[in-house]
N, C-alpha and C positions, 0 to 999 in steps of 0.2 A: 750244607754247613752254613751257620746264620752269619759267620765274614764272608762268604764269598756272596753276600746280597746286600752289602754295602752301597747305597747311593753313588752314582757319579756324575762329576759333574763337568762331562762333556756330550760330544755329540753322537750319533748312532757308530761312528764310526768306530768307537773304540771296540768293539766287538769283535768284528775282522780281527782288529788286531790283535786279541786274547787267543783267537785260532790259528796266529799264524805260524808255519810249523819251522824248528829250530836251527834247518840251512838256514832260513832267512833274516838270526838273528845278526847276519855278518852286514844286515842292512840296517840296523839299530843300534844304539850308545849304550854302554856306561855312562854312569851318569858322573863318570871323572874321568872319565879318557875322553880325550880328541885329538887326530881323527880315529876311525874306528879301520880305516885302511886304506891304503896308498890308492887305490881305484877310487874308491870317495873322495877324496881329496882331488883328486884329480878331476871328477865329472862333478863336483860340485863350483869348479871354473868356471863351467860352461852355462851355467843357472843365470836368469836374468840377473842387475842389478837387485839388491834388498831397495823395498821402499824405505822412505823416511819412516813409519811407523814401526819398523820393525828395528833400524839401527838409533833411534834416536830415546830420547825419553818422556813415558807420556805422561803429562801433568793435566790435573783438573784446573779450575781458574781458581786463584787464592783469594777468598775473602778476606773482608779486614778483622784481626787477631788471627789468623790462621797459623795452624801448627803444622805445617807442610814436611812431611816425611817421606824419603823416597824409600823404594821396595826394588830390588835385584833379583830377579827372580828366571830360572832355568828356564828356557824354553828347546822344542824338538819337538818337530811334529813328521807320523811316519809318513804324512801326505807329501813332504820331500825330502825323502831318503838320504838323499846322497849330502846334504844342506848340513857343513856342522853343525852342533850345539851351538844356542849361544843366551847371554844375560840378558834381558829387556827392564829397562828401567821404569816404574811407575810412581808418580811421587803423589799421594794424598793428603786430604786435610784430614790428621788425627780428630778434629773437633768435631767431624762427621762421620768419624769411623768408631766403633766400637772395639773394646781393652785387648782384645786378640789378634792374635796375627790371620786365624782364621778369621776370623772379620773383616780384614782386611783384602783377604783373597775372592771371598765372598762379593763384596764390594768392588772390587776390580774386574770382575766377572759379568757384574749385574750395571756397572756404570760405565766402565771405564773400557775392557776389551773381551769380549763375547769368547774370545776365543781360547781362555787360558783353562785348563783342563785340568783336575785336583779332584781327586776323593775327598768324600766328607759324608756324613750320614747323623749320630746322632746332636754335636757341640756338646760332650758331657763326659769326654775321654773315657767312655766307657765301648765303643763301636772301634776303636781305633783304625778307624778309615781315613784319617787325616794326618798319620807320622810320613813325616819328612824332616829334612835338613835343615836346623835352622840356624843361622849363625854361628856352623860350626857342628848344631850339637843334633844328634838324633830327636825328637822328639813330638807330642801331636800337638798341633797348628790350633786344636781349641782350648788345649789349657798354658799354650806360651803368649805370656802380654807381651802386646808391643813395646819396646823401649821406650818414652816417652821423650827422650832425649833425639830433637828435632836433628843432630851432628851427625848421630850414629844412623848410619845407610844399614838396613836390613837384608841380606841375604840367604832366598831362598833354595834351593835343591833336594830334587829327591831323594828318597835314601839310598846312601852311596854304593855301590857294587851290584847295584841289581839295572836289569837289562831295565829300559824304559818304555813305556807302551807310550807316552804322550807327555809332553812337559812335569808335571810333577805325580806324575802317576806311574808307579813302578811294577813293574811283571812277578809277582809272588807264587808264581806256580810251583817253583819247586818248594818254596817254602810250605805251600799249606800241601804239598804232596808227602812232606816228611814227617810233617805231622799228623798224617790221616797216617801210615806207617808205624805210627807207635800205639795202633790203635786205643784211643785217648775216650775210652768208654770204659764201666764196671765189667769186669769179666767173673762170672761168679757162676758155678753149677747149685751149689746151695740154699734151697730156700730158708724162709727164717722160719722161725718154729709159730707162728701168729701165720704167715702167710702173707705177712704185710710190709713193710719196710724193712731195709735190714740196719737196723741200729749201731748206734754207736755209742762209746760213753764220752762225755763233755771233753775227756783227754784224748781220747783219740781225734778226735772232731777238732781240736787246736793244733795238731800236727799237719792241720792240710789250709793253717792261715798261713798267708804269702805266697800259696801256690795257686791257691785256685782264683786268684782276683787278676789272672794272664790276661789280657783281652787279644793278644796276638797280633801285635800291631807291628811286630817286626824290626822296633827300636833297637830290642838288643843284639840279636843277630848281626842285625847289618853292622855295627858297630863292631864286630868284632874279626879282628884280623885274621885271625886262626878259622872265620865260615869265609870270609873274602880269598883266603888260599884255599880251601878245601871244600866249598858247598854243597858238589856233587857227593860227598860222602859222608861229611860233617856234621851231624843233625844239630849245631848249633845253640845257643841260649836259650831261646823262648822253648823248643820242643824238648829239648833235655828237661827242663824245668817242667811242662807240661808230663813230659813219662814220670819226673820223681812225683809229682802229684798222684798216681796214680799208685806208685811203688809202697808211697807213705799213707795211701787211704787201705784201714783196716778190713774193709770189706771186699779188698781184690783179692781172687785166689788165683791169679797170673800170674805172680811177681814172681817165677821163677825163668817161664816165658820171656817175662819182660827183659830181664836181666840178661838170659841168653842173647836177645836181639840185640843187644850193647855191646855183648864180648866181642869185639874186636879191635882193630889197632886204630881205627877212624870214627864211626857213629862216636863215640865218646872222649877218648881218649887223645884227642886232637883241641882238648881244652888245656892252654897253660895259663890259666889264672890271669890272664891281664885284664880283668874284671870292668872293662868300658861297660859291658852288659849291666853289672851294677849300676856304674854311676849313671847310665844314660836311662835305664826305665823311666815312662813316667809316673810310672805307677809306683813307683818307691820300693819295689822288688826287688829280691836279689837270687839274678838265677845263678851266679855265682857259687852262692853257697849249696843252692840245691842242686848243682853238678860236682860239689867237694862230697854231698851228703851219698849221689848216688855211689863214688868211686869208693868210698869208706863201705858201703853196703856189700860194692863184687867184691873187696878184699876180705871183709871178713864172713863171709856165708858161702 
């Protein structure tokens, strides 16, 4: 799958920890709870002091006219387990930094602290290897500008409700495991009468704009309350909207298949409309409406 060969941008180690198996997530965060359990808590007592780099805030030297901006950003690394979460402050000169926030991270990484660990692949929100939390809001780190307003402190966090491999880098395994689940390929026995493409006419072919520009980047998901109570069963925004893509392209002769793998009281029906999924894509998507379109589709067929 061409997301799961996303760039990253830390060290060898993040590997181990993609394989590490799911007792051991009771040694990892959310990335909005702390602590994650009274034993952490506790054996996290016993840890040397933090140095100054890690509780203080790292600042570059300010030139003169500098626009010095600080950055708040999640840090947790699984190299100390038991160590809560916690915010490291980084303050930059905007004049040196380029209009994104992924630029930003980039530059903190490359100047300022080696050790800060973030997806990222192509800067052109179309790899969506770089959504995370940003002030607030789900979205990817190369198409959100910086504020330019030096007052306003930036904070970052990964996307919220998913386990954490590494500072802003989040575990999507169940995610892209519910989407290979809906198997998100043409399923077709019939060939075409040429033997070559199977065509479409220009109206059919505009039934599948707003679905198929998904990049998968998990904005909307995570965003949404109804997969943060239910993720184990809940196939969530993005892969709902990924199956009605397929439901609404003309050339599938599954969509009865399809349909049945939805019937039930969870995979679907675990959506009530609180549409964050809308407003947070950054793609300007709305998997909203194409989980109203697929329930309109089981009711009347």
């Amino acid at each position: 799958m061409p997301a799961l060969r996303h760039s990253i941008s830390t060290s060898s180690r993040f590997l181990p920890a993609l394989r590490t198996p799911l007792s051991s997530f009771s040694a990892r965060t959310y990335a909005t709870v702390e602590p994650i359990s009274k034993l952490g808590e506790s054996m996290s007592a016993t840890q040397p002091p933090k140095s100054p780099k890690e509780t203080s805030n790292i600042s570059e030297p300010a030139s003169e006219n500098a626009k010095m901006k600080t950055f708040h950003i999640y840090r947790w690394s699984p190299d100390h387990p038991t160590e809560k979460p916690r915010m490291q402050s980084y303050t930059l000169d905007l004049n040196k930094t380029g209009p994104m926030v992924l630029d930003a991270l980039i530059r903190i990484k490359n100047e300022v602290d080696p050790t800060l660990t973030f997806r990222r692949s192509c800067r052109e929100g179309i790899c969506g290897s770089c959504a995370m939390n940003i002030d607030g809001v789900n979205t990817l780190a190369c198409l959100c500008r910086i504020p330019t307003s030096t007052s306003h402190e930036a904070r970052i966090y990964p996307l919220p409700h998913t386990y954490v491999v590494k500072d802003l880098v989040p575990d999507l395994t169940q995610f892209y495991k519910q989407y290979k689940s809906i198997k998100p390929y043409l399923q077709r026995e019939t060939k075409s009468e040429d033997g070559l493409e199977n065509r479409q006419s220009p109206t059919e072919r505009k039934k599948l704009d707003g679905l198929y520009e998904c990049i998968l980047c998990a904005c909307c998901s995570t965003s949404c309350p109804s997969y943060w109570w239910n993720s184990e069963t809940y196939l969530g925004p993005a892969v709902l909207l990924q199956s009605y893509r397929w439901l609404a392209d003309s050339r599938d002769e599954h969509k009865a298949e399809r349909k049945a793998m939805l019937d039930n009281s969870m995979s679907l029906y675990r959506c009530h409309t609180i549409l964050n999924c809308s407003r947070t894509c950054p793609k300007g998507l709305n998997p909203g409406k194409a989980i109203a379109e697929i329930k309109k589709s089981m009711a009347f067929t």
